[in-house]
C-alpha positions in Angstrom: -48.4 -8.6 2.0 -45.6 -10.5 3.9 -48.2 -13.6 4.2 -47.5 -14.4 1.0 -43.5 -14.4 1.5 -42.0 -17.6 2.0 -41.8 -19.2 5.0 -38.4 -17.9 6.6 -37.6 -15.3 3.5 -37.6 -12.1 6.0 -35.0 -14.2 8.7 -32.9 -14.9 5.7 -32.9 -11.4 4.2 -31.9 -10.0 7.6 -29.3 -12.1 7.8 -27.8 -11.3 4.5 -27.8 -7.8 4.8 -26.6 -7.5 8.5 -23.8 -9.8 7.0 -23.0 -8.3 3.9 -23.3 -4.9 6.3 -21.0 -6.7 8.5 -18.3 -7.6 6.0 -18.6 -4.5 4.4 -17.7 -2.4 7.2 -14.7 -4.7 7.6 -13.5 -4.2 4.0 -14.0 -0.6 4.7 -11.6 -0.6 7.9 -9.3 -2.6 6.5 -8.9 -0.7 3.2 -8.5 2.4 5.7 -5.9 0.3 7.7 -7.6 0.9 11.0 -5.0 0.2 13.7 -8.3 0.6 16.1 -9.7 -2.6 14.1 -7.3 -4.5 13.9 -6.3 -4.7 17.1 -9.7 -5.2 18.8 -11.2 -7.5 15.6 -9.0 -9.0 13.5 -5.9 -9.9 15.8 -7.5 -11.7 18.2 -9.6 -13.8 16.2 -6.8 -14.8 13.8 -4.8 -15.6 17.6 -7.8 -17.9 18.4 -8.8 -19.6 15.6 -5.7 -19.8 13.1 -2.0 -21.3 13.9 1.1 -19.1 13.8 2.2 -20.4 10.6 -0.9 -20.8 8.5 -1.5 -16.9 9.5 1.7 -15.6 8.3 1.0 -17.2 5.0 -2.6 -16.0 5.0 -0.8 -12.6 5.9 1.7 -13.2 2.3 -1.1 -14.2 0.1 -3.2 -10.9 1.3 -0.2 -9.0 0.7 0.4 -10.8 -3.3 -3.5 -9.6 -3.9 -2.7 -6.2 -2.9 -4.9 -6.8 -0.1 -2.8 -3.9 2.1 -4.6 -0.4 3.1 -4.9 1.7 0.4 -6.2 4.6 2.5 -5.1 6.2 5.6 -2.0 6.9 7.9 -0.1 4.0 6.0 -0.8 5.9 2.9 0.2 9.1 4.2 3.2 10.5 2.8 5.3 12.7 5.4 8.6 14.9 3.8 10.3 15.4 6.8 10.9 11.4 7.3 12.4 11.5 3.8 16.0 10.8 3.9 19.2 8.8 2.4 20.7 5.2 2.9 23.3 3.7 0.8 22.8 6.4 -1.6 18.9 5.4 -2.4 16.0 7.8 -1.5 13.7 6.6 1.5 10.4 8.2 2.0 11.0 6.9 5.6 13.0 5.0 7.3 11.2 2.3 8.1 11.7 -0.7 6.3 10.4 -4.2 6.4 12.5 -7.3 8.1 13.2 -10.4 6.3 11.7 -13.4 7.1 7.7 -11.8 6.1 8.3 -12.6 2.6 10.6 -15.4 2.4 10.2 -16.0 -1.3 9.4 -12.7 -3.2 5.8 -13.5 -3.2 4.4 -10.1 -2.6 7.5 -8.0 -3.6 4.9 -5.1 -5.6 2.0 -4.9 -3.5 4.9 -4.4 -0.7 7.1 -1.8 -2.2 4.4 0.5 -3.6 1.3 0.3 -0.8 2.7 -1.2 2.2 4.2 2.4 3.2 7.4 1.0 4.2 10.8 3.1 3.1 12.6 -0.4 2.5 11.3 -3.9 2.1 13.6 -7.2 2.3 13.0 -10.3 0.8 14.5 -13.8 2.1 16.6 -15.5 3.4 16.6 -17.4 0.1 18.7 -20.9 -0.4 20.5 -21.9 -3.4 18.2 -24.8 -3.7 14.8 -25.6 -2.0 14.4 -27.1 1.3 11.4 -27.7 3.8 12.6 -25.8 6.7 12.4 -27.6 10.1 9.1 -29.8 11.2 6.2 -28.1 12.1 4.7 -26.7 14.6 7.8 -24.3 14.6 6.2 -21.2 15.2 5.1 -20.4 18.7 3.6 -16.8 19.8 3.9 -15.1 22.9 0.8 -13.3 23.0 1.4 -12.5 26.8 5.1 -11.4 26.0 4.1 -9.7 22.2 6.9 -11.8 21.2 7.5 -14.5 19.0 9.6 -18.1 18.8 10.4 -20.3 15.0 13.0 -22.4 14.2 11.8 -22.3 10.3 14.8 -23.5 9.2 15.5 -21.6 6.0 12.6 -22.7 4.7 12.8 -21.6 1.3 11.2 -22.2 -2.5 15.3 -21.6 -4.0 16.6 -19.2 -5.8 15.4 -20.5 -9.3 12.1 -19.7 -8.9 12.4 -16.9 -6.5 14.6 -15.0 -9.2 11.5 -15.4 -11.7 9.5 -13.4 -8.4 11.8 -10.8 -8.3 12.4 -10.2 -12.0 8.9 -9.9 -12.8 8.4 -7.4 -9.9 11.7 -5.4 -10.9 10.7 -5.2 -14.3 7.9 -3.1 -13.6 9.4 -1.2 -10.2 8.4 2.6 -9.8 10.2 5.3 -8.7 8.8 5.7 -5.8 8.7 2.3 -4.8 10.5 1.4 -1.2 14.6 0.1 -1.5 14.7 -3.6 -2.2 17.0 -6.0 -0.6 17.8 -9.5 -1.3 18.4 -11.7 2.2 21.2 -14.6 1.6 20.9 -17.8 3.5 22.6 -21.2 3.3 21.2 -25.1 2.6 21.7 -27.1 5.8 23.8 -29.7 4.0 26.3 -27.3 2.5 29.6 -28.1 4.0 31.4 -24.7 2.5 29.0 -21.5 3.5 31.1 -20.0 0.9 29.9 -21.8 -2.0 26.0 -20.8 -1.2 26.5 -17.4 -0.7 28.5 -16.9 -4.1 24.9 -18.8 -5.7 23.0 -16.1 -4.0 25.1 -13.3 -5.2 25.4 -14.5 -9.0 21.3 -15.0 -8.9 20.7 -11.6 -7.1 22.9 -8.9 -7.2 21.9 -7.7 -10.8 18.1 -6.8 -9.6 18.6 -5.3 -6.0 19.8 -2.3 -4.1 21.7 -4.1 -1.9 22.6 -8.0 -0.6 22.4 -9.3 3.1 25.0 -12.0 4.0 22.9 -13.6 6.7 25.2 -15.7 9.0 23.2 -15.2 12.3 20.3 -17.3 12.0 20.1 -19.8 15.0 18.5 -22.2 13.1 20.3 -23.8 11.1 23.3 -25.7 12.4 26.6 -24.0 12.1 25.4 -21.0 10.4 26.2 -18.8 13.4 29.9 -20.0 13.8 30.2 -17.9 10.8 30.4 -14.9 12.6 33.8 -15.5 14.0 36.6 -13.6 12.9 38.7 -16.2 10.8 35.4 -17.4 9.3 34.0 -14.2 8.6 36.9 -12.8 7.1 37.7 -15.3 4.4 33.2 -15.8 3.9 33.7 -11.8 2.7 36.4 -11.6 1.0 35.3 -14.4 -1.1 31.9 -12.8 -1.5 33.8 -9.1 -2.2 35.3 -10.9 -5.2 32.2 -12.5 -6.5 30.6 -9.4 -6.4 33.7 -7.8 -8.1 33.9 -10.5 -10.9 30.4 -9.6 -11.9 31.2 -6.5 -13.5 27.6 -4.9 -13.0 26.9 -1.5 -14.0 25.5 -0.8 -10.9 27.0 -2.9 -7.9 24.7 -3.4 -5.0 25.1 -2.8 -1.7 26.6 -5.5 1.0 25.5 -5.6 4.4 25.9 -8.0 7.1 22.9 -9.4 9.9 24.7 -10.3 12.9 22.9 -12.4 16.3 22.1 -10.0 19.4 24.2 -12.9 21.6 27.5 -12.1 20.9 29.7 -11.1 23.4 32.2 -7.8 23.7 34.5 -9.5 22.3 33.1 -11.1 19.3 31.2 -7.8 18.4 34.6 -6.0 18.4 36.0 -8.7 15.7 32.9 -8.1 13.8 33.4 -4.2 13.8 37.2 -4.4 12.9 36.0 -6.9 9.8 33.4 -4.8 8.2 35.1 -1.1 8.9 37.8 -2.6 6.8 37.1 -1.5 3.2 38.9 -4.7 1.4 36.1 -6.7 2.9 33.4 -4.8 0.8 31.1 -4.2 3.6 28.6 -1.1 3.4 26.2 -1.8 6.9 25.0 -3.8 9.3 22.0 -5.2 10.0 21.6 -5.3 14.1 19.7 -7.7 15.2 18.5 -11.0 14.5 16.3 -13.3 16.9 18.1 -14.5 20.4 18.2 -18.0 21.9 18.1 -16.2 25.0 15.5 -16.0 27.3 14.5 -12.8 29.2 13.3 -13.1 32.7 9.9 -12.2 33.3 8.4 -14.3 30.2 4.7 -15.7 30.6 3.9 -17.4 28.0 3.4 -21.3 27.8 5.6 -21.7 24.8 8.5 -19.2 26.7 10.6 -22.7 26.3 10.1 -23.7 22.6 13.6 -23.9 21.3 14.2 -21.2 18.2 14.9 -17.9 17.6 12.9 -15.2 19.6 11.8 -11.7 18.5 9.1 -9.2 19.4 8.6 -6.7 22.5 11.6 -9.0 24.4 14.2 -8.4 22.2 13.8 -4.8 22.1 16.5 -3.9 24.7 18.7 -6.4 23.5 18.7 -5.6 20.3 18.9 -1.6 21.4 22.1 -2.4 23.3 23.6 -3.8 20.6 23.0 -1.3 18.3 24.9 0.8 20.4 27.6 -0.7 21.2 28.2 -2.0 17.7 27.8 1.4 16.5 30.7 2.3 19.3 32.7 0.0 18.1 32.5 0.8 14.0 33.1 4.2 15.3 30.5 5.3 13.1 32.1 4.3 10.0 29.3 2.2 8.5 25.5 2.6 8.8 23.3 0.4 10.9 19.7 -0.8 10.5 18.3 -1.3 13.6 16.0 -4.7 13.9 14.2 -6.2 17.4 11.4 -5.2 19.5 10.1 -2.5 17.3 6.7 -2.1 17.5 5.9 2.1 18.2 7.4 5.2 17.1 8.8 5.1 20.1 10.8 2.1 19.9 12.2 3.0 16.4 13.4 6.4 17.8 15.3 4.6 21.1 17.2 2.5 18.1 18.3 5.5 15.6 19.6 6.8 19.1 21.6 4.1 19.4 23.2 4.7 16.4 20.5 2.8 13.4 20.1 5.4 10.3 17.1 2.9 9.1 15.0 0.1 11.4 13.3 -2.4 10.3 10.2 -4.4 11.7 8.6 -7.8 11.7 7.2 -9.0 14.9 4.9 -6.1 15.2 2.9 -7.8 12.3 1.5 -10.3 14.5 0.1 -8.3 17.5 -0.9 -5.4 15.3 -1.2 -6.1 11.7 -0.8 -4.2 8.6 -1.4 -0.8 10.2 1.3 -0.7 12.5 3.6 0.3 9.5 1.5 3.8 9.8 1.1 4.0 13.4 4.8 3.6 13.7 5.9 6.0 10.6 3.1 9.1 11.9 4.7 8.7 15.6 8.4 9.3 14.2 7.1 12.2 12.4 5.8 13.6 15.7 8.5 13.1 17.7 10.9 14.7 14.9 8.3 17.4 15.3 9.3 17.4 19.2 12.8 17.6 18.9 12.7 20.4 16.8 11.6 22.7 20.1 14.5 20.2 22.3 17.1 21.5 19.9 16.4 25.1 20.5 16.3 23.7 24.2 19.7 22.3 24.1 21.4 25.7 22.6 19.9 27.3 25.6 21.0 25.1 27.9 24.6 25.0 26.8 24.5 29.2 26.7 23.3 29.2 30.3 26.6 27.6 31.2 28.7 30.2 32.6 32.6 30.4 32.2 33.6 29.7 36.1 31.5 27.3 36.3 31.8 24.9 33.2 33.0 21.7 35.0 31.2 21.6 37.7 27.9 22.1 35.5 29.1 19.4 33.7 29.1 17.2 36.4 25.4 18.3 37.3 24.5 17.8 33.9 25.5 14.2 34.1 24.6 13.7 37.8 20.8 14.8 36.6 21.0 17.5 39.3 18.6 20.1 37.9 17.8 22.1 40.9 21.5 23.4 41.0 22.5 24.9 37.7 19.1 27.4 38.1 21.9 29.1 40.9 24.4 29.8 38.4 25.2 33.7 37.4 23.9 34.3 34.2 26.1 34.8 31.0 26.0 38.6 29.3 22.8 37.4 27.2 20.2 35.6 30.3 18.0 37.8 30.0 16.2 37.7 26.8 17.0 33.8 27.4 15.5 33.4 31.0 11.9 32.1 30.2 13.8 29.3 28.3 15.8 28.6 30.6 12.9 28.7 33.4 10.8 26.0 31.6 13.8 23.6 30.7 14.7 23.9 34.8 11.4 23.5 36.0 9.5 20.8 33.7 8.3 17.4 35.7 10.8 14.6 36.9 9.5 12.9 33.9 10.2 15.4 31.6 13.9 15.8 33.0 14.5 12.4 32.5 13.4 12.1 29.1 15.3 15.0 28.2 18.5 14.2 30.4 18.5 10.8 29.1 17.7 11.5 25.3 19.9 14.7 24.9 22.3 15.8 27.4 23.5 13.5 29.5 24.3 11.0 26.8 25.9 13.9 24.8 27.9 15.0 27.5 29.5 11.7 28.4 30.8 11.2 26.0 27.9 10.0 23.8 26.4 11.2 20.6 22.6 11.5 20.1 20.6 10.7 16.7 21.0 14.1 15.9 25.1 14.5 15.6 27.3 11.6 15.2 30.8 11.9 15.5 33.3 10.8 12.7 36.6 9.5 14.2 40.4 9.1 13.0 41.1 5.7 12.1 44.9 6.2 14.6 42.6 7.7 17.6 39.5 8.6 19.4 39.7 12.0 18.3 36.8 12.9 16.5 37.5 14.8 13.2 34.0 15.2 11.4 30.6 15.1 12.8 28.0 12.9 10.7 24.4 14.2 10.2 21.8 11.0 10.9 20.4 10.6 7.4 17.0 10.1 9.0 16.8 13.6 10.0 14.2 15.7 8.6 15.4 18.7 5.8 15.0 20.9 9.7 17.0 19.0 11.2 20.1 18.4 9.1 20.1 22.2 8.6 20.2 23.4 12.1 22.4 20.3 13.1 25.1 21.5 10.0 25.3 24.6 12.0 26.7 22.8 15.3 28.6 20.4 13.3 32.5 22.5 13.5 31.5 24.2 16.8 30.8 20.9 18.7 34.3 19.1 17.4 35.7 22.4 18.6 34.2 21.9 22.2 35.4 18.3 21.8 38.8 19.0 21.7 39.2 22.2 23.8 37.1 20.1 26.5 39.7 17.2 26.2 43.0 18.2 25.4 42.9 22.1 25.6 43.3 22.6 22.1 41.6 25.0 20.1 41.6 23.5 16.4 39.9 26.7 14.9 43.0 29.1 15.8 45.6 26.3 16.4 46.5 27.0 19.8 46.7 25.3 23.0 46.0 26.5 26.6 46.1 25.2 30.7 43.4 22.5 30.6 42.0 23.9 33.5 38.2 24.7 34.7 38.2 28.1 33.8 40.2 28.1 30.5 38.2 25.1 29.1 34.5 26.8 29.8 36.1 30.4 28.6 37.1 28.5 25.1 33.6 26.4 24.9 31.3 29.2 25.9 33.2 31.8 23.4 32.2 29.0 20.6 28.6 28.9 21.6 28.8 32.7 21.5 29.9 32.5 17.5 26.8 29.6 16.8 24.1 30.6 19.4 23.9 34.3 18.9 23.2 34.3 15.1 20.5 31.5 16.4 18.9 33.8 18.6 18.6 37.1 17.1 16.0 34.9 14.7 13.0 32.7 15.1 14.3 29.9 12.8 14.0 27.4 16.5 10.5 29.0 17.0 
């Protein structure tokens, strides 16, 4: 019978089925968003065969044909991620960087399947330019980080507008936030005069604007950040937005550089806390023209912007310290180095409500948006148990001996405070106590570094954030991270009046709650604090609802 077959018909049919077998497990794992997959198959082919650039707009163009998983964990919808920013609904908050989708090309297929809480589009220019000469975008694939000096390269804002209309006009409700990234033509002499063109073009059809003046590449554009500069940029763009008249007025935030100094960030933070300038956030970080020790890559010296894994820390740090130095007043999205779970927690530690992503797009693809959303969810999950962990812990503090724990607490010196005489109540509590003493060095250090210690001097964690006078350091409210799970923003309401309490009876002996003052000594201090964890933890206790 197979005599009569053509000469070579039976190689040909095998190849055509192995093939078509081939490529259609491939469409399967892709559809599923495979992290698995991608990393092992279609990463490192797309790293050896096909240029930085031409893969990020092969990346756009799969994203415009809806070619995004459909199935799997960046599908999956998770209710205790859901949460508030800028008074929009986030089923997560994980949002997408600008600079992915410079031009609005994929705005849809991104907002309703990419799995992200928040997408943002841009920069976009007032009129179209080229961007810098190619090649200007270098990878770091020993570093997982990433060097361009693009330039701004952008189609205008003309035919970006049509992009964004067209999406907007047809925009569910359960699509992701949308924000509109603002960025300046390299031969505009007055920054202002841009900006007011991206405003007038965009504010009508997005959530909120982002005056970008922290790009390194395009001459000039960072000099914007200083105070002079950046005062009379935002009050200018404050009154365009004003002038407008719009029903509904979006939201302004700012994307400052990861290399300013002390210094500069404090100008910054005494610019945008100040409501005639109209700003609602911060956006903390962009790329650095720094260079981290330690880099391996040949292209560690290509001159641009980098992001990825080295800017993490970076970025972290200034996070913090710009969220130190806003006092908490404004919300911060988090943006550098964010490629797990893991490193979107470290940055809503810092003080970020929402983080956004980028980088992680070109070491892991598509499905790192799931892997990264599914790992917050667990370790939500985690500090539900470290919460119940940290009530202990404070209980277990006895009134002689308050300061001196303290200082143990911060010190990291475990082994001591398991010597302590017990308060009324130890012994229902001792098992706790037992585990949180005797858990590994790693585990301490986690949970020293995460919870206590930071809390105790002097820092706040994600969970509570304090609210501060505007005439002192004082803290007068305490601020529930809107990322917090429906859990979490219950039990941490509960600690919110109790803790300011402690805060004030453990620095200037004053009890706010029965307006009295007392000797600021050892003794009278941890007699006030532990009689206010008596009134929050023992309602706590005599239920499972930290079980």
């Amino acid at each position: 019978m197979y005599s009569r077959l053509p000469t070579g018909y039976i190689t040909k049919s095998t190849i055509i089925i192995v093939s078509g077998g081939v490529l259609g497990y491939g469409a399967l794992e892709v559809l599923w968003g495979s992290e698995t997959f991608y990393r092992k198959a279609v990463m490192p082919v797309i790293h050896k065969y096909v240029d930085g650039e031409t893969a990020h707009n092969l990346a756009i163009k799969a994203a415009s044909w809806g070619l995004l998983p459909r199935f799997g964990p960046n599908r999956k919808e998770y209710p205790e991620l859901e949460c508030e920013f800028l008074g929009k609904h986030l089923s997560n908050p994980i949002g997408l960087a600008a600079g992915f989708d410079k031009n609005g090309e994929a705005i849809r297929p991104l907002a309703e399947q990419s799995g992200f809480g928040l997408i943002e589009v841009g920069s976009i220019t007032p009129i179209p330019q080229p961007g810098n000469p190619k090649p200007r975008v270098f990878r770091l694939l020993e570093d997982e980080g990433v060097i361009n000096r693009y330039g701004f390269n952008s189609d205008g804002a003309t035919k970006v507008l049509k992009r964004v209309k067209a999406a907007r006009a047809h925009w569910r409700n359960k699509s992701a936030v949308f924000g509109i990234n603002l960025g300046k033509n390299k031969t505009t002499g007055d920054a202002k005069v841009d900006y007011e063109i991206g405003i007038n073009y965009f504010a009508p059809y997005c959530d909120y604007l982002v005056i970008n003046v922290s790009s390194p590449n395009t001459p000039g554009l960072r000099s914007m950040q200083k105070k002079s500069d950046l005062e009379n940029l935002l009050l200018h763009t404050n009154y365009v937005i004003d002038a407008m008249k719009l029903d509904t007025r979006p939201k302004v935030l700012l994307k400052i550089a990861p290399d300013l100094i002390d210094s500069e960030r404090k100008d910054i933070a005494q610019v945008v806390i100040d409501p005639k300038y109209g700003v609602d956030g911060l956006i903390v970080s962009n790329t650095t023209i720094s260079r981290p020790e330690g880099l391996a890559s040949e292209h560690k010296t290509e001159a641009g912007g980098l992001s990825g894994a080295p800017l993490r820390q970076l970025s972290t740090e200034c996070v913090r310290e710009m969220y130190r130095f806003t006092k908490g007043q404004i919300p911060i999205i988090g943006c550098g180095g964010i490629a797990s779970g893991e490193d979107a927690y470290e940055k809503i530690r810092a003080g970020a409500s929402v983080v956004q992503l980028y980088s992680a797009f070109v070491f892991q693809g598509f499905p790192v948006i799931g892997k990264v959303v599914s790992q917050i969810s667990s370790l939500r999950k985690a500090n539900r148990s470290r919460c119940k962990r940290l009530s202990v812990f404070y209980a277990m503090i006895t009134v002689p001996h308050w300061r001196i724990a303290r200082q143990e607490i911060v010190s990291k010196r475990f082994a001591f405070l398991g010597s302590y005489p017990p308060c009324p109540w130890y012994r229902p509590l001792k098992t706790e106590f037992t585990a949180l003493i005797n858990v590994t060095p790693e585990e301490q250090e986690h949970f020293m570094n995460d919870e206590m210690r930071m809390f105790l001097a002097g820092y706040e964690t994600e969970n509570v954030r304090f609210g501060y006078s505007t005439d002192s350091d004082a803290p007068v409210s305490l601020k529930v991270n809107p990322s917090l799970d429906p859990f979490m923003r219950s039990a941490v309401e509960r600690f919110k009046n109790v803790l300011i309490d402690i805060w004030h009876i453990r620095t200037y002996g004053y009890d706010l709650k029965h307006d009295r003052s007392f000797s600021l000594t050892a003794r009278a201090v941890a007699y006030e604090v532990v009689k206010r964890l008596n009134e929050l933890l023992l309602p706590l206790i005599e239920t499972d609802e930290y079980d």
